[in-house]
N, C-alpha and C positions, 0 to 999 in steps of 0.2 A: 242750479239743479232743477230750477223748474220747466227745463228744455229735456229733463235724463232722457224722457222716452222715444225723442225726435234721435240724439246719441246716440245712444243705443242699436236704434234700429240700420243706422250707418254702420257701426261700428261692428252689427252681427250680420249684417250684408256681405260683408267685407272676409270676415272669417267664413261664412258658410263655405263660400268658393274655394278661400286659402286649405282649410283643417279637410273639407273635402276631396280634393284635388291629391293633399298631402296624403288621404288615407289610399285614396285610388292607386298612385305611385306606391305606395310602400307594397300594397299585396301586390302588384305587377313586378316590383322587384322580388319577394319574397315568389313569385311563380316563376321568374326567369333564370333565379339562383337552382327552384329545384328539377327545373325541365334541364337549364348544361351542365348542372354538375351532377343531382342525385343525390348532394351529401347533407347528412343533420347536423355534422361537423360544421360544415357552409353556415349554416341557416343559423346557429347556435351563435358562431362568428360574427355575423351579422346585426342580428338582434344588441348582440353586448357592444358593437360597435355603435350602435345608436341610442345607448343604454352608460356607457359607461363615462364619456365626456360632460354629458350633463350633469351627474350625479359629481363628478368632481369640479368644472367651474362653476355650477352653482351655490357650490360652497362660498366663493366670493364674490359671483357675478350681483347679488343684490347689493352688497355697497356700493356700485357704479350705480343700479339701477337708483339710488336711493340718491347720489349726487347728481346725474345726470336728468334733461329733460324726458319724461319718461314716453309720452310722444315719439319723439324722433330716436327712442332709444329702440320702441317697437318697431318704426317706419326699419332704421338700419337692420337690423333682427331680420326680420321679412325679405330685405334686400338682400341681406347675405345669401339665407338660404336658396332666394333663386339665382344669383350668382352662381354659385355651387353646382346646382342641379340641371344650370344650364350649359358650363361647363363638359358633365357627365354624358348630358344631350349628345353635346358637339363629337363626344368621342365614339359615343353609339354611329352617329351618321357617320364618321369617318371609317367604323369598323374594327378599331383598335381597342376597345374599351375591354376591361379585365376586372377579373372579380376583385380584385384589391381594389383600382378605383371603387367599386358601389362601398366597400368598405371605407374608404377612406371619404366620400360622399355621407353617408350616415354621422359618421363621425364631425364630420363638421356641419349637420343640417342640425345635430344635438347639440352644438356648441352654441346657434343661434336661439335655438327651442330655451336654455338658459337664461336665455337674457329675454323674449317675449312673453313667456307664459306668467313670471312671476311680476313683468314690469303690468302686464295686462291684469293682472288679479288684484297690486297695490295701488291700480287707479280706481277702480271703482269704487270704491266707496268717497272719491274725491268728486264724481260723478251722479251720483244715485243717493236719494235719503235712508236713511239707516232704516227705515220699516220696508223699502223695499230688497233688501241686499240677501234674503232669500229665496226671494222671486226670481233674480237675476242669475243670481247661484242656480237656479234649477233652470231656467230657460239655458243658459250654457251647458249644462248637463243634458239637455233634450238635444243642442246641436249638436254636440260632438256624438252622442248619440247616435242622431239619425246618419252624419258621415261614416260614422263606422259600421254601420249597418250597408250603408250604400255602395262605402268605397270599396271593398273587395267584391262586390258583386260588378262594379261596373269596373274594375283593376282585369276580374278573371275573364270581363266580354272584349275590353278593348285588345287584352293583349291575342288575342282571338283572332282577329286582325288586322293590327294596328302595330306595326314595330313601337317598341321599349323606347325610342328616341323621343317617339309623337309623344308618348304618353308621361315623358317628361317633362317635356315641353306645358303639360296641362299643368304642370305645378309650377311651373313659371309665372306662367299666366293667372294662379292663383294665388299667389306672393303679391304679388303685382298689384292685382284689384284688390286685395288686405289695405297693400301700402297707400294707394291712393285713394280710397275711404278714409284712410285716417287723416288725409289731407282735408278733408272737409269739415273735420271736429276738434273743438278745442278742449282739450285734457290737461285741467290743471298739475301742478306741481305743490308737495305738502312744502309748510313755509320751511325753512330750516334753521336752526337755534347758531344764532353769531358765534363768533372766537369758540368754536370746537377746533378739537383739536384733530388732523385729517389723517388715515394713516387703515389702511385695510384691516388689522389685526385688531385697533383698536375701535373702530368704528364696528366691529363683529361684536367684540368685548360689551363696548355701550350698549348693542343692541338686545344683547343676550341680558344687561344688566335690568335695562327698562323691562322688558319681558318677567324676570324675576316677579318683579314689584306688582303682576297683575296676579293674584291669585287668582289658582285655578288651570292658568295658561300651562304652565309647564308638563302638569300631569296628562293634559287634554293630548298634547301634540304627543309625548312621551305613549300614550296607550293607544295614538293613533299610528305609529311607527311599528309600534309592534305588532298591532293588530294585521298592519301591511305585510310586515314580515310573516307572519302566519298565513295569509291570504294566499301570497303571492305563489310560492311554489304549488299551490294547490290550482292555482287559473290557470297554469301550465300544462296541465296534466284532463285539463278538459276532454279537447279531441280523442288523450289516449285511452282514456275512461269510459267513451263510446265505442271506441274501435275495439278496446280488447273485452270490457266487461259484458259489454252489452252488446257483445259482436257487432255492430252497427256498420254501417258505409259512410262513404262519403256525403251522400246524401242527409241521412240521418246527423254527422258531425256538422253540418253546414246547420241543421235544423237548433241543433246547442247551441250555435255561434249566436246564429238570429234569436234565440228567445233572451239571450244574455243581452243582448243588445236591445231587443224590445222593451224585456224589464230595466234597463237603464231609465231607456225613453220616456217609458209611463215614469217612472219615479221622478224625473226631470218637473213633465208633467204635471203632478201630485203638488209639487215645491213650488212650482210658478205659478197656478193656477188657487192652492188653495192657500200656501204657505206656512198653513201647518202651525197655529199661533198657540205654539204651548214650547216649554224647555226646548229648548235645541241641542244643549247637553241631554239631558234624558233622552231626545230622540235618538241622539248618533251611540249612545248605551243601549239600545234597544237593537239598534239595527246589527249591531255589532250580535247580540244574540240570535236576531233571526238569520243572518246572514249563516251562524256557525250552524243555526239549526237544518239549513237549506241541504249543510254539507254533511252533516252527521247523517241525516234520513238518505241523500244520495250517496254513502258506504254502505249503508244496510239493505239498500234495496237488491234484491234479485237480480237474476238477468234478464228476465220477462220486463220489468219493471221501467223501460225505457222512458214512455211517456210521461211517468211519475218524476225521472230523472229532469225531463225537461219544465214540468209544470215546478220543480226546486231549483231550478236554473235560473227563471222565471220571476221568480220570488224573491233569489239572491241577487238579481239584477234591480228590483225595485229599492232593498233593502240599501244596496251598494249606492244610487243615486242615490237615496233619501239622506244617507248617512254624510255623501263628500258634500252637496249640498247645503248640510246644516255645518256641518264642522267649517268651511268656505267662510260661509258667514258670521260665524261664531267671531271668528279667527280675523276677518273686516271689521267688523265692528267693535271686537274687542282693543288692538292693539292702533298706536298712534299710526293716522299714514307715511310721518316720514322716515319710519322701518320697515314698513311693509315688506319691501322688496328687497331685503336680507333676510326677513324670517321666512315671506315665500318661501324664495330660494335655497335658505337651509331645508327647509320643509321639503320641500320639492326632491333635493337631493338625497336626504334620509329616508325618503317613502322609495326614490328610487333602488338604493344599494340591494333593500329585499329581493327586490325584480332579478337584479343579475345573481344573486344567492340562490335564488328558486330556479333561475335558469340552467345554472350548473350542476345543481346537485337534484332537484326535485327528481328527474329519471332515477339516480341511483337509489336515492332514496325507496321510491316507486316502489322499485326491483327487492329491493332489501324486504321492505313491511307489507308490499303490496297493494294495489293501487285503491283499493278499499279501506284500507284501515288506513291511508294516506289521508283520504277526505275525514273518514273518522274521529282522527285526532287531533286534523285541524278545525274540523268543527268545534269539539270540546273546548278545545283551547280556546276559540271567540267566543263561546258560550261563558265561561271562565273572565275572560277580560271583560267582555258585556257585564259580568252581575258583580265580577271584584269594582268594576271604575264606577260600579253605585255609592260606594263607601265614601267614597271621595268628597266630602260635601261643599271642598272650596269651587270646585269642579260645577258642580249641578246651584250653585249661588251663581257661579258665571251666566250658567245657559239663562237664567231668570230675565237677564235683561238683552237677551237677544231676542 
């Protein structure tokens, strides 16, 4: 560990290109869907195809990550996905490619996103000393940040001039330099306890068992699922919150995207930089109230009130970094490494399910209560979970020693 920082700096080389590349593709898909078809149907379709595979293999894919070298479990993960995408390529250049293919692309770029994200999140603390694990947590939160910031702006220039094929291709080539970065670092494996007995159901079981036995754990991850749930159908509804409430443009909806994303970035920021050495439990309770508070004051505002909307956009994006940030590392340093990568990935996949819930019904929803008292009373509600998970005291003993 006393190399993390040389590690590391390989390791988030490697990803800036990969998760940037990835976001650049995705809006260039997501513009190419809605310039030949037109339909929210499409796009709807889409989304849950890239949405819905993860959330069910990773249901199991941690027990593999957890036998397997977890190295070479990322390197393959990476390799699929450009496999795949190159694939897609090939059928652009040919001419022949259909929107089922990008659907059926998504779906297996989610299959691999299962098995990297959560093998990458259960290494590090096998990497990095426990005083820094949410430094690191927020410097990951500042990249994926600034990609998402960058990639649909340089997704909406390339496809501008640049056929859908080339600009696959970029995601190839940033699979690629992921994968061969990690040829250069060595990523231990947690030791593993002899004569277990092997078997997916019950190795979920074990995991779920050891988890038990930390107090605090269960209720943390439990309020953080639902917190997602409440979240989620309301970050859906951003765009249409500008366009209809606050008449806005196109121009103006691109300005919510970017403050969201900027408040990511500073909160990323904030965590890496200062680290923030008090409760991490209390902080991710806290954020969860500013967060709801961000959303309650953007229902009540006017329709004058636009830049107010965005300076709460702003705020919810800091609070939002601050909170996955601490809870990351909570959740590293709390549980053994050689589970990691089954609780990830349940984790991963339970925070997911919200996302396709708020996809499907958040509109209707909208429609029904109205897109104000939508944010409303999702705010209330994280306002609600922020000050009920203060009670909790197994919870806030946890955050003490992170």
């Amino acid at each position: 560990m006393s190399n993390w920082k040389n590690v590391f700096a390989v390791i988030w080389t490697g990803q800036l290109f990969s998760i940037l590349s990835s976001s650049i593709v995705s809006f260039a898909l997501i513009l190419w869907l809605s310039f030949e078809t037109g339909s929210a149907e499409v796009l709807a379709l889409s989304a849950l195809a890239a949405l819905l595979p993860q959330s069910i293999v990773g249901l199991v894919a941690g027990v593999f990550i957890d036998r397997w070298d977890r190295k070479i479990t990322m390197i393959l993960a990476d390799s699929f996905i450009a496999l795949c995408t190159f694939l897609l390529a090939i059928l652009f250049f040919l001419g022949v490619a259909e929107v089922w293919h990008i659907y059926v692309l998504l779906a297996l770029r989610s299959v691999g996103s299962a098995f990297h994200m959560p093998a990458m999140q259960a290494s590090v603390p096998l990497l990095a000393p426990t005083d820094q694990l949410t430094r690191i947590a927020g410097i990951n939160q500042m990249l994926e940040s600034v990609c998402n910031i960058a990639g649909p702006a340089l997704g909406a220039l390339f496809i501008g001039f640049m056929d859908i094929s080339y600009i696959l291709l970029l995601d190839v080539g940033g699979a690629l330099i992921a994968c061969v970065s990690l040829l250069f670092v060595h990523i231990p494996n947690p030791e593993k306890e002899e004569n277990k007995r092997i078997g997916v159901l019950f190795e979920l079981k074990d995991a779920v068992h050891t988890v038990k036995d930390i107090k605090g754990i269960i209720p943390l991850v439990s309020f953080s699922v639902l917190a997602t749930f409440v979240l989620m159908p309301v970050a859906v509804l951003f765009p249409l919150m500008t366009l209809k409430h606050f008449s806005g443009d196109a121009f103006q909806m691109s300005v919510v995207e970017v403050a969201w994303g900027a408040g990511m970035l500073l909160g990323g920021f904030i965590m890496s930089v200062f680290a923030l050495k008090m409760n991490k439990v209390l902080l991710i309770n806290l954020m969860y109230i500013i967060i709801g508070l961000s959303f309650y004051f953007s229902g009540i505002l006017p329709e004058t009130g636009f830049w107010l909307f965005v300076f709460l956009t702003l705020a919810g994006g800091i609070a939002g970094s601050v909170y996955n940030s601490s809870f990351i590392a909570v959740i590293q340093l709390q549980i053994p490494p050689a589970i990691l990568g089954r609780i990830f990935s349940v984790y991963f996949s339970l925070a997911i399910l919200p996302s396709m819930v708020g996809l499907v019904a958040a509109g209707a929803i909208a429609d029904a209560i109205g897109l104000s008292n939508m944010f409303i009373i999702s705010g209330v509600m994280l306002c609600l979970i922020g000050l009920f998970s203060f009670c909790f005291r197994s919870m806030l003993t946890l955050g003490k020693h992170s």
